[in-house]
Legacy VTK file of the C-alpha trace (Angstrom):
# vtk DataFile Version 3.0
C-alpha trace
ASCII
DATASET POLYDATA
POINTS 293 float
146.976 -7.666 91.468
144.666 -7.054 94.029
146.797 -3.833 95.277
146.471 -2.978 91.533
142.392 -3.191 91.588
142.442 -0.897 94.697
144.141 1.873 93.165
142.216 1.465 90.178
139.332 1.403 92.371
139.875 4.458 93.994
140.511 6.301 91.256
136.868 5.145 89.425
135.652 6.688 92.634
137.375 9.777 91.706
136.523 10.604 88.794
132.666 12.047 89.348
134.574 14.217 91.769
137.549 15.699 89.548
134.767 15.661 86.869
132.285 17.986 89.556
135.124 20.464 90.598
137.127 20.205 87.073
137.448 24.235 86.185
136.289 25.352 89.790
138.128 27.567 91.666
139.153 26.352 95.731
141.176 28.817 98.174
143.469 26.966 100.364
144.156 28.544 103.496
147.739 27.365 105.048
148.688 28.398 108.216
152.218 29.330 110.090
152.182 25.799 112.389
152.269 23.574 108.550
154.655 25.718 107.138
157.007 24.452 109.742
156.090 20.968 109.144
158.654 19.732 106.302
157.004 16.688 105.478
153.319 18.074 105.663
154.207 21.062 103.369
155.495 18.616 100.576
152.338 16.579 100.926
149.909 19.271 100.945
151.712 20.508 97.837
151.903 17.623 95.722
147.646 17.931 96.398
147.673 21.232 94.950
149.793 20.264 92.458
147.796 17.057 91.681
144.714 19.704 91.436
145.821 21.981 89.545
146.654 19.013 86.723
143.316 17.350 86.712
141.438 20.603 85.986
141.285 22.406 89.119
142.344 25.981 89.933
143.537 25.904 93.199
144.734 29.509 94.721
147.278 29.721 98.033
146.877 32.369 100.840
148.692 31.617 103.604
150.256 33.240 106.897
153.385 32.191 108.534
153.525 33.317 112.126
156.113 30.879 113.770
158.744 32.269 111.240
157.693 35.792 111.610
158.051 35.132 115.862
161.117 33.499 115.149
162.645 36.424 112.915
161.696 38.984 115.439
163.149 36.954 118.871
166.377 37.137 116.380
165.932 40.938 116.624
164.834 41.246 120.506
161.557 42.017 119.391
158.769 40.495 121.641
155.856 40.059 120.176
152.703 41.451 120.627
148.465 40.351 120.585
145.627 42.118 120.741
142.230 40.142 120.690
144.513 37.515 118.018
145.545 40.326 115.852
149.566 40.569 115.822
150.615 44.616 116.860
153.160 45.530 114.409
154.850 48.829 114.791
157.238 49.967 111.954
160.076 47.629 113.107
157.897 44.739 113.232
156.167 45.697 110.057
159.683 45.571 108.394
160.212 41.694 109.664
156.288 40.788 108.576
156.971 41.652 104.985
160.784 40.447 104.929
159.554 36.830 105.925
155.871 36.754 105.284
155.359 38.484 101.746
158.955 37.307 101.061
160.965 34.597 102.114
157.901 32.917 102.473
156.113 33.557 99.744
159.141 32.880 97.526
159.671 29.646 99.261
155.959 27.879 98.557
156.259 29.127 94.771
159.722 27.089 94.388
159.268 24.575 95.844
155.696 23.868 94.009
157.960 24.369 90.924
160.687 22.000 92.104
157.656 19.472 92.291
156.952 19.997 88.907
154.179 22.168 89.433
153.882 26.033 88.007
153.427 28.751 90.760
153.522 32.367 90.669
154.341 34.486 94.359
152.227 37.591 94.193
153.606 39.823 96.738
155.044 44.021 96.910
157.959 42.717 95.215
156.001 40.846 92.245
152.232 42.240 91.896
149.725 43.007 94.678
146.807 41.371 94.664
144.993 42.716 97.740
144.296 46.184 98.544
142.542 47.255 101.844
142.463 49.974 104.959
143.587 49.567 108.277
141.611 47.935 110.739
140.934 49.452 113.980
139.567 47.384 116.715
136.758 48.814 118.783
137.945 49.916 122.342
141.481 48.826 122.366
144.611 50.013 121.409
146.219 50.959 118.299
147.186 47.996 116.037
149.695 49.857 114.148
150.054 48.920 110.550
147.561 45.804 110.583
144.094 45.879 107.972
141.650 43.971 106.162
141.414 43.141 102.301
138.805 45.628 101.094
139.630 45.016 96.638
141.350 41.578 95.348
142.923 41.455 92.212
141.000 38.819 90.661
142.316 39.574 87.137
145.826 38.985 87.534
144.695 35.918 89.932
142.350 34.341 86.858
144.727 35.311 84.641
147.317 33.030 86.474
144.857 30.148 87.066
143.891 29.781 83.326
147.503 29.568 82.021
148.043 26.428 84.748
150.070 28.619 87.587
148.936 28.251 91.442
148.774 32.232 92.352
150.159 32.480 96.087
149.226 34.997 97.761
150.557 36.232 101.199
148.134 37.268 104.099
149.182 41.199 103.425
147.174 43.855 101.658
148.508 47.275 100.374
146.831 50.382 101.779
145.226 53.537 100.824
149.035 55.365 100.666
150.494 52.552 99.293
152.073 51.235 102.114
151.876 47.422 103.723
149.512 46.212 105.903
149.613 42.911 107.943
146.550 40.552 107.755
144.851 38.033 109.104
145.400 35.046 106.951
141.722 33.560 107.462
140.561 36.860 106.597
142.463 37.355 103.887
141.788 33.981 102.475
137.925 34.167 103.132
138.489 37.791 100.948
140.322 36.094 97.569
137.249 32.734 98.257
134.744 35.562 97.696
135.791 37.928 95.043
136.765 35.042 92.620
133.349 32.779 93.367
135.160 29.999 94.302
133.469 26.872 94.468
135.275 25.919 97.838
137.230 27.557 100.461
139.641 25.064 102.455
141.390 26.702 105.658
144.141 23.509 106.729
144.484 23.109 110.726
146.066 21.151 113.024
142.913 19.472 113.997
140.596 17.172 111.615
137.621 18.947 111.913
134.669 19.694 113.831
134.100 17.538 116.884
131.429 16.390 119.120
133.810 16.088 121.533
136.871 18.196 120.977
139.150 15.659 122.759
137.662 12.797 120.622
139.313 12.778 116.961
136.736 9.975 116.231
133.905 12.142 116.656
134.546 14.427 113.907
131.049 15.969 111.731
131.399 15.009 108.360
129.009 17.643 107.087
127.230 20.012 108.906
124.939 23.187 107.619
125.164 27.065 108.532
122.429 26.385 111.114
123.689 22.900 112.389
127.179 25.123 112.831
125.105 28.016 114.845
122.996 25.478 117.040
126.774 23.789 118.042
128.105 26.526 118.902
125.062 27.866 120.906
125.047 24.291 122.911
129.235 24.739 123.284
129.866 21.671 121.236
132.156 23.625 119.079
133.830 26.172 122.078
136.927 28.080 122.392
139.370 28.477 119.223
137.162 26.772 116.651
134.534 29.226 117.313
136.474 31.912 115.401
137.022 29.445 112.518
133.588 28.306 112.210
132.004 31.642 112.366
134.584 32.777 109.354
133.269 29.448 107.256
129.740 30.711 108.095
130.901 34.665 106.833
132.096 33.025 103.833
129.311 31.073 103.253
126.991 34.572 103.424
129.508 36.022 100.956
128.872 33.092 98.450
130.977 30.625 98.250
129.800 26.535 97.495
131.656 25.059 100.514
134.066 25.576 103.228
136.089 22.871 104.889
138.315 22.378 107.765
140.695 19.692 107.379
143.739 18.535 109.211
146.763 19.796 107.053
149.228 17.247 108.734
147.495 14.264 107.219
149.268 13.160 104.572
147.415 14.021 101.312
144.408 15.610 102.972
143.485 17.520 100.458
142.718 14.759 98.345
140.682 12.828 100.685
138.254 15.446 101.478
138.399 16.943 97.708
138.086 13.237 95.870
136.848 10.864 98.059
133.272 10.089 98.868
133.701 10.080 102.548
136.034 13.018 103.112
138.205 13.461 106.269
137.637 17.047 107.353
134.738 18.961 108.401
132.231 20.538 104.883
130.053 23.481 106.359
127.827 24.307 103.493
124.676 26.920 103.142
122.102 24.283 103.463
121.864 20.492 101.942
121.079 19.693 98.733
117.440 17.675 98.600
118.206 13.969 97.501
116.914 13.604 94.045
LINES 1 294
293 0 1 2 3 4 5 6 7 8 9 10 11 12 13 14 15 16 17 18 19 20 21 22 23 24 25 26 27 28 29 30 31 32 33 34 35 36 37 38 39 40 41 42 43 44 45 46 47 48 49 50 51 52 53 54 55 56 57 58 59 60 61 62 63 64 65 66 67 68 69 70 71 72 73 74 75 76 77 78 79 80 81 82 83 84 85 86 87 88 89 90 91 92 93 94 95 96 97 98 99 100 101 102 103 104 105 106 107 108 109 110 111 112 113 114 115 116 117 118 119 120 121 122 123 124 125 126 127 128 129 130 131 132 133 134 135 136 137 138 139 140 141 142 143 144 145 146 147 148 149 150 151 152 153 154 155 156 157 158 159 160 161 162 163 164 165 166 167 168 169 170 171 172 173 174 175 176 177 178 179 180 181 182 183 184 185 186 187 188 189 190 191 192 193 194 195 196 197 198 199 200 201 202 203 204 205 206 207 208 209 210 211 212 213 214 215 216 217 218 219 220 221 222 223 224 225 226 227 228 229 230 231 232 233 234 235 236 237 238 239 240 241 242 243 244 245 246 247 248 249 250 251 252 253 254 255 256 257 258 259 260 261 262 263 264 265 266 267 268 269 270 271 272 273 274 275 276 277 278 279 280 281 282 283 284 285 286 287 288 289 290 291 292
């Protein structure tokens, strides 16, 4: 009985949440490194499925490097980096879209419908959502065929969310000649979080958060404003790789949208606990805090 209370419990404490974010719209950002965790895909899933059936429109971009490197060592392709940004010539372009935009792609949708959910892939061989030009980095090389989202779709993407379908979207935009372009996937995902006004944008990582100390799990910031975020990274609290992340949460921020999180995707139904818990588990970087009433 007293098992029975705490589930009851938690889901009193629930409610104001699902209530606050029923009919909002929250981007979900999955990267390459969950896709190739089995058991944290289905989890992460079954959240999105879970929020998309209490009222929430929650929208998929996601990447998948490890199965893109994987595809091309198959071919005796080695890959490429320039300043994070993956080179892809015309044979490598061919592998991006074969597993990215569509085994991929095609993959998530299923297997949110073998859950029970309702998913729609929106890739070149379905409908293209993002449009953009190719990127050029200052000073260094060619890229090849690599951009940035310059027009989202958000009609066909709305249109999806109000008849109860997750839209997934794959980190690749269609250029000016009508040809494929590869993308960065927190780019890409910070693009759909601003043209549709969503209410949250949630990039999943393989760490929980922001830390204090970034050896120290336990010291992960709950909440922390755009100029909290600046000052940490001005002291080197937050260094190395998670400066790129938290500097896209504060872009996205500037662009509009309520919150951005950073949550570890590998714990089991993290989406949930940072969505519809008090507490959270992740990291929320928001504007500036609301004044307590």
């Amino acid at each position: 009985m007293d098992q029975a209370i705490a589930k009851a419990d938690t889901l009193i404490e629930a409610m104001g949440w699902i209530r606050q974010f029923r009919g909002k719209t929250t981007v979900i950002k999955l990267g390459g490194s969950l896709l190739d965790d089995t058991e944290a895909l289905h989890h992460i899933l079954l959240d999105v499925i879970f929020m998309e059936t209490v009222g929430m429109r929650p929208v998929i971009v996601h990447g998948g490097g490890k199965a893109i490197n994987r595809a091309l060592a198959a071919e005796g392709i080695e890959p490429v980096f320039i300043k994070g940004r993956r080179v892809t010539d015309p044979a490598t372009l061919q592998i991006v879209r074969k597993v990215l935009a569509g085994e991929t792609n095609t993959m998530i949708t299923q297997e949110v419908e073998r859950m029970g959910g309702r998913a729609m892939n929106l890739s070149f061989d379905t409908t293209c959502v993002l449009r953009g030009k190719k990127l050029q980095l200052e000073g260094e090389a060619d890229l090849g065929a690599v951009g940035y989202v310059t027009d989202v779709d958000r009609h066909v993407i709305e249109s999806l969310s109000y008849t109860n379908q997750v839209p997934v979207i794959p980190s690749m935009c269609e250029g000016p000649d009508g040809n494929p372009l590869n993308v960065n996937a927190d780019t890409a995902a910070m693009a759909v979080a601003q043209a549709l006004g969503a209410e949250k944008l949630i990039f999943l990582s393989d760490v929980n958060g922001v830390r204090m100390d970034k050896d120290d799990p336990s010291t992960t910031i709950r909440s922390l404003t755009s100029d909290e975020a600046k000052d940490l990274i001005a002291s080197g609290v937050i260094e190395a790789g998670m400066i790129p992340k938290v500097e896209a949460c504060l872009e996205t921020l500037d662009r509009g949208v309520g919150k951005v999180h950073i949550v570890d995707g590998k714990l089991r139904h993290s989406l949930l606990l940072e969505i519809y818990t008090t507490s959270g588990i992740g990291t929320e970087i928001v504007k500036q805090r609301m004044p307590v009433q």
